[in-house]
C-alpha positions in Angstrom: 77.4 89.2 102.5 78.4 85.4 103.0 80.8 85.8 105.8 78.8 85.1 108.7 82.1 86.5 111.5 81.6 90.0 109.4 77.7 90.0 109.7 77.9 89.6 113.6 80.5 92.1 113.8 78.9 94.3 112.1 75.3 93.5 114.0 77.8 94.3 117.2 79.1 97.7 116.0 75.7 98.6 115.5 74.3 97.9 118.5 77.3 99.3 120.0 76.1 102.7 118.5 72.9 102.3 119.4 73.9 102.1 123.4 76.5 104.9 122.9 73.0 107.1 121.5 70.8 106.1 124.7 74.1 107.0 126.9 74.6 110.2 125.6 70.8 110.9 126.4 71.4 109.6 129.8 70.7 112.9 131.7 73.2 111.2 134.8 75.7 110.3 132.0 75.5 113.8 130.8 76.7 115.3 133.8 80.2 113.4 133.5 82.0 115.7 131.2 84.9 113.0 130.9 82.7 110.0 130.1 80.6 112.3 127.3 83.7 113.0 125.9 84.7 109.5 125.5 81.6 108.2 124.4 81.1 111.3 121.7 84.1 110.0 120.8 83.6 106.4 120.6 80.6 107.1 118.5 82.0 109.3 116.0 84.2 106.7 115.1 81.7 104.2 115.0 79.2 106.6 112.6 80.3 106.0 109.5 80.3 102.1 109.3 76.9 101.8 110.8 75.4 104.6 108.1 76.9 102.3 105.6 76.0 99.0 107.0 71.7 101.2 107.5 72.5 101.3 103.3 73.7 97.8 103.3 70.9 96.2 104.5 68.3 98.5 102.6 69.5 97.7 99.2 69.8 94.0 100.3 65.7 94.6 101.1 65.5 96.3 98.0 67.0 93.4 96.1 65.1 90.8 97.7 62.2 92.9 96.5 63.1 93.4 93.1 64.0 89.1 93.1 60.2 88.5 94.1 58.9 91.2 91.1 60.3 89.1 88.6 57.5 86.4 89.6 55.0 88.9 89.1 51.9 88.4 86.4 53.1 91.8 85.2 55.2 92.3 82.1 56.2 96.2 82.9 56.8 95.3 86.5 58.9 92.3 85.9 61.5 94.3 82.7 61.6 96.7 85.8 63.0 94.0 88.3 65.3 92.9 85.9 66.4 96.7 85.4 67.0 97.5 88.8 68.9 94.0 89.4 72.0 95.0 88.4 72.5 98.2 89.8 71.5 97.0 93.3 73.7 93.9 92.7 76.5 96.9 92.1 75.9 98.9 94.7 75.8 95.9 97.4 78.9 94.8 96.2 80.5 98.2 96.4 79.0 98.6 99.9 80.5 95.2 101.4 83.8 96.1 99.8 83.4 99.5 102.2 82.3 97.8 105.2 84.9 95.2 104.9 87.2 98.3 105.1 86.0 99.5 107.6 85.8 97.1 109.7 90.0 96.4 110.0 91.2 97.8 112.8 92.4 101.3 112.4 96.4 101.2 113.9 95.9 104.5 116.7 98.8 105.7 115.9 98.3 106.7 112.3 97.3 110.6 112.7 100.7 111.1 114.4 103.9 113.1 113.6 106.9 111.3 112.8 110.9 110.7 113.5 112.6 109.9 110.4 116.0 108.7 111.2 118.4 107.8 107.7 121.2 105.9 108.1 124.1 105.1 105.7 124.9 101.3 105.4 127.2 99.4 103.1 128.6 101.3 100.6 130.8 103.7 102.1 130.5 106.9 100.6 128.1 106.5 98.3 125.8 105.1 100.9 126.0 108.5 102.4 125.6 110.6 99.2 122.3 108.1 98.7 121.3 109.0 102.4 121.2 112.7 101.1 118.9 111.7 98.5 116.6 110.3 100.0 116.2 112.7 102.9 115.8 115.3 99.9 113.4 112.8 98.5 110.9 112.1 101.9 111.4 116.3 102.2 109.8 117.0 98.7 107.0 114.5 99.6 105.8 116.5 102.6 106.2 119.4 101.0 103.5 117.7 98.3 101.3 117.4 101.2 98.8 120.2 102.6 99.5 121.0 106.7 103.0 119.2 106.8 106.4 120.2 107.4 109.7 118.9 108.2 112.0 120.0 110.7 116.0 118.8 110.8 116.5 117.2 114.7 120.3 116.1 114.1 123.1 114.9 111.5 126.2 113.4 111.2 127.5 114.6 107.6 130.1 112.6 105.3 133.2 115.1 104.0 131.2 114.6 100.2 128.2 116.0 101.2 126.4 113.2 102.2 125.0 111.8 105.5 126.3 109.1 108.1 122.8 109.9 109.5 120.4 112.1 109.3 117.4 112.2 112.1 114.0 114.5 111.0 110.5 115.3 112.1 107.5 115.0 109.6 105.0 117.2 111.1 101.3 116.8 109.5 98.0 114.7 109.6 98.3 111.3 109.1 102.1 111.5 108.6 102.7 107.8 110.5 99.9 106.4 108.5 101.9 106.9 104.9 105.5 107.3 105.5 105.3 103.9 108.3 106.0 101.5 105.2 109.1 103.4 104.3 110.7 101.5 107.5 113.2 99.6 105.7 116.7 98.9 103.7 116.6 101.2 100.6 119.6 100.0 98.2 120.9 102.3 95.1 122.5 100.6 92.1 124.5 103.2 90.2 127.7 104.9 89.0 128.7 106.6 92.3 130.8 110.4 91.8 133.5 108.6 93.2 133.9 105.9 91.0 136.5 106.5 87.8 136.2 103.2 86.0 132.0 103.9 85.4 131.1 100.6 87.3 128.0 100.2 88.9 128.1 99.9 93.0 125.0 98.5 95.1 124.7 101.0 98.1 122.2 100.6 101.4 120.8 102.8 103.7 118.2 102.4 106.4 115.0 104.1 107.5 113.4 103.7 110.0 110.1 105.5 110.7 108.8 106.5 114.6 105.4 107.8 116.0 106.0 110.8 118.3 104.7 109.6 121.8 103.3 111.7 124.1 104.9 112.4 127.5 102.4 110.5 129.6 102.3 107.5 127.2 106.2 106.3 127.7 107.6 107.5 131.5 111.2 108.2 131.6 113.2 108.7 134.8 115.6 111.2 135.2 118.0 109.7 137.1 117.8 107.2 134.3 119.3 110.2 132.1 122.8 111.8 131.1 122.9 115.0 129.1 125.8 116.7 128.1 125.7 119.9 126.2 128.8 120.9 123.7 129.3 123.2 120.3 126.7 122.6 117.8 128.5 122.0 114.7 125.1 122.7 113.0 123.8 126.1 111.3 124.6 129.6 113.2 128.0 130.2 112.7 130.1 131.6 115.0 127.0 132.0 118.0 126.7 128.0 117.7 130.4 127.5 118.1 130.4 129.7 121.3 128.0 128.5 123.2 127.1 125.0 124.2 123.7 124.8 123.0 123.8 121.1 121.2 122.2 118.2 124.0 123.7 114.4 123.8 121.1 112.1 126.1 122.3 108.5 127.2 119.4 106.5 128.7 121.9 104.5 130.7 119.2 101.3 131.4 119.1 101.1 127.0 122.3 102.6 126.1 120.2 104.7 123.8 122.2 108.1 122.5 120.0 110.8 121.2 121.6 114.2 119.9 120.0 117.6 118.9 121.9 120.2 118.2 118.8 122.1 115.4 118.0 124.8 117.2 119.9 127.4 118.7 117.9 126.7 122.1 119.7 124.6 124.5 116.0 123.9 126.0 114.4 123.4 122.6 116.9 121.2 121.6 116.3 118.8 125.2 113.1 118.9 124.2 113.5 117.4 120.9 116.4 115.4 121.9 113.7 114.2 124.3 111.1 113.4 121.9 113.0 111.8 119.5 114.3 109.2 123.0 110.4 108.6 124.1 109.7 107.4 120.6 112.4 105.0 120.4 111.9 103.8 123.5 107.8 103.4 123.2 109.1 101.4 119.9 111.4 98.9 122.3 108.3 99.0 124.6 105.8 97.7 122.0 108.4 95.3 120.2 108.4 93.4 123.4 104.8 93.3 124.4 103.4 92.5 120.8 106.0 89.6 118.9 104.3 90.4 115.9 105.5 94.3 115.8 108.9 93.1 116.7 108.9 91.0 113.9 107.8 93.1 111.5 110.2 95.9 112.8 113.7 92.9 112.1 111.9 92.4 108.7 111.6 96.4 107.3 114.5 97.4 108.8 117.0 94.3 108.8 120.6 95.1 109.5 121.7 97.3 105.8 123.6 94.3 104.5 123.0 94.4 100.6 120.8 91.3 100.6 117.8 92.9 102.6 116.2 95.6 101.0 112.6 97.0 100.7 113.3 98.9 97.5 115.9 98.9 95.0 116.6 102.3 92.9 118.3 101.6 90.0 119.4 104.4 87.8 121.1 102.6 84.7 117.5 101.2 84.5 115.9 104.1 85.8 113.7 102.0 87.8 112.3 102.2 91.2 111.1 98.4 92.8 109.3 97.7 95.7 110.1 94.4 96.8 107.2 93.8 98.8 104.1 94.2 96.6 106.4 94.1 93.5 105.4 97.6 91.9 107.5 99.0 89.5 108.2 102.4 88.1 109.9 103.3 86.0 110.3 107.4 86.1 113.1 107.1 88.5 113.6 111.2 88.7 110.0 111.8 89.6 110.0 109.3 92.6 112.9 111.1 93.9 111.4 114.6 93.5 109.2 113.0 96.3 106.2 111.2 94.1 105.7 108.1 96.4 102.0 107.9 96.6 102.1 105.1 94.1 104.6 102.6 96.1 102.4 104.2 99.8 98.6 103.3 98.0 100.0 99.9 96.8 101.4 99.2 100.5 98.3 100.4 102.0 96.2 98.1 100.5 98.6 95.1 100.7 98.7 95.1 104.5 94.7 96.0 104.6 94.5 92.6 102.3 96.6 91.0 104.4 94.8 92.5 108.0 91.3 91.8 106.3 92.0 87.7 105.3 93.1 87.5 108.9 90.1 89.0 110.2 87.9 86.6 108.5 90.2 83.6 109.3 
C-alpha cells in the first residue's frame, strides 16, 4: 500500500482492537455491564477491517515470498512464482481497495428512519401534480426494499390532485443511508394536464430528507411549545371531522410549524408531530455546529427556483439526469415506479471518492 497516513491508521485500528480484546478479559472491566457493552461494541465495528487488514498483510508476505522464488536455482519453483504473482498481485489490490473503504468514516446516522418532507416549488400546479409523483415514486422504492414501510405524517393537497406538500416517514434499515442524497431540487420538463397548446413547462419541487432523532439526543422545552388541535381534514370521514384529533406545534424560539393530523389519535399524532419537530431541529442544530453540513444542506436543497436542481426528469426525452455525478437513464417509467438504486449506488460512491481523497490529503 503506498500511502503511508492509511498504513498508520490502519496499524492504529488494529492495535485499537487488540486493547479492546485484553479489556474485555479484564475480569474488573467485566464487572461494568455499561463499559462491556460499549467496548463489545466498539470492537464489533472495528472486526471486520482488522480481519481484512490480518489478510492484507499475509498476502503481502506471501508476495514478497513468491518475489524471492523467482531467484531460485529451481526451474519448477521459479514458473511457480511467476504463477502465483498475479493472483496475489490481484488479491492485494482488491484488499487495499476494501480497506480503503473501510476506513472512511461511517456517518452514525445512516441505520436510521427517515422524514421525507415534498414540497411544490415553481410551477404552480404542475409542481404539485409532480410532488405527487414523486412521493408515489420514493413509496414504490421502499416498498422494493425488505423491512421498510412508509407511513403518511401530513399534507397539504392542490384541488388537481397534487400536493403543496407532502411530509412521510421511511421506516427500515439503513433508510437515511440511501434516500439522504435525494435532499434536493427535483425539476420535471413536460406537457403538464393543464396545458392546451402541448408546450413543455419546467416544474420544481424540493425534498428534503431528515434522520429521526431520538428524544434524548435533541431537548425541547415545553414552554418553548404551542399545540393546537382542530378537524383533521385527512382520512376518516365523518369521525375526523368531529373531533379535533389533528396537532399544529409552533416552536416559538424557531418559528418552526409542524402538523399531524395521520392518525386518528390525538396523542399519536403529538407524537409524530413531535418527531417530525426534533428532527428538524437536530438538523438546525448540526447546520450550525458543523459549516460543512450547512453547506451541503443550501447546496441539495437550494430555494426551488428552476436554476438549482439535483435531477432533471424529462419526459419528451424520457430521460432521468442526475446532475451531480452526471448519470443518465434513460427508462424514465421504471425510475418512477421507484428503481433508484442506480442514481443512490452512483451517489454513494461519489461522496465515498470524494470522503476517501480527503482522508489521504
Amino acid at each position: 500500500m503506498d500511502s503511508e497516513h492509511i498504513l498508520a491508521r490502519l496499524d492504529a485500528v488494529e492495535a485499537r482492537f487488540d486493547e479492546l480484546t485484553r479489556l474485555l478479559a479484564d475480569p474488573e472491566v467485566v464487572q461494568d455491564y455499561e463499559k462491556v457493552a460499549a467496548y463489545a461494541k466498539e470492537r464489533a465495528d472495528l472486526e471486520e477491517t482488522v480481519s481484512v487488514y490480518h489478510r492484507y498483510k499475509q498476502v503481502e508476505a506471501e508476495y514478497a515470498a513468491a518475489e524471492e522464488m523467482l531467484t531460485d536455482a529451481d526451474e519448477d519453483i521459479r514458473a511457480m512464482a511467476e504463477e502465483e504473482l498475479p493472483r496475489l498481485e490481484a488479491e492485494q489490490a482488491a484488499l487495499e481497495q476494501q480497506l480503503r473503504q473501510l476506513l472512511i468514516p461511517k456517518d452514525p446516522r445512516d441505520e436510521r428512519n427517515v422524514i421525507v418532507e415534498i414540497r411544490a416549488g415553481a410551477g404552480g400546479d404542475e409542481a404539485g401534480l409532480f410532488a405527487a409523483d414523486l412521493l408515489r415514486m420514493y413509496t414504490r422504492y421502499a416498498e422494493r426494499q425488505s423491512g421498510w414501510k412508509t407511513e403518511l405524517i401530513s399534507e397539504n393537497r392542490t384541488g388537481i390532485g397534487g400536493y403543496k406538500e407532502v411530509v412521510f416517514t421511511v421506516q427500515g434499515k439503513g433508510a437515511y443511508s440511501r434516500l439522504k442524497y435525494e435532499s434536493g431540487v427535483h425539476r420535471v420538463q413536460r406537457v403538464p394536464v393543464t396545458e392546451s397548446s402541448g408546450r413543455i413547462h419546467t416544474s420544481t419541487v424540493t425534498v428534503a430528507v431528515l434522520p429521526e432523532v431520538d428524544d434524548v439526543e435533541i431537548n425541547i422545552d415545553p414552554k418553548d411549545l404551542e399545540i393546537d388541535t382542530y378537524g383533521s381534514s385527512g382520512p376518516g370521514g365523518q369521525h375526523m371531522q368531529k373531533n379535533e384529533t389533528a396537532i399544529r406545534i409552533t416552536h416559538k424560539p424557531t418559528g418552526l410549524v409542524v402538523t399531524c393530523e395521520s392518525e386518528r389519535s390525538q396523542t399519536q399524532n403529538k407524537l409524530r408531530a413531535m418527531g417530525v419537530l426534533r428532527a428538524r431541529l437536530y438538523e438546525m442544530e448540526q447546520a450550525k455546529q458543523d459549516a460543512e453540513i450547512d453547506e451541503a444542506r443550501r447546496s441539495q436543497v437550494g430555494t426551488g427556483e428552476r436554476s438549482e436542481k439535483v435531477r432533471t426528469y424529462n419526459y419528451p426525452q424520457n430521460r432521468v439526469t442526475d446532475h451531480r455525478v452526471g448519470l443518465n437513464s434513460y427508462n424514465l417509467p421504471a425510475v418512477m415506479d421507484g428503481d433508484l438504486d442506480d442514481f443512490i449506488d452512483a451517489l454513494t460512491l461519489d461522496e465515498q471518492t470524494r470522503r476517501l481523497a480527503a482522508m489521504e490529503a
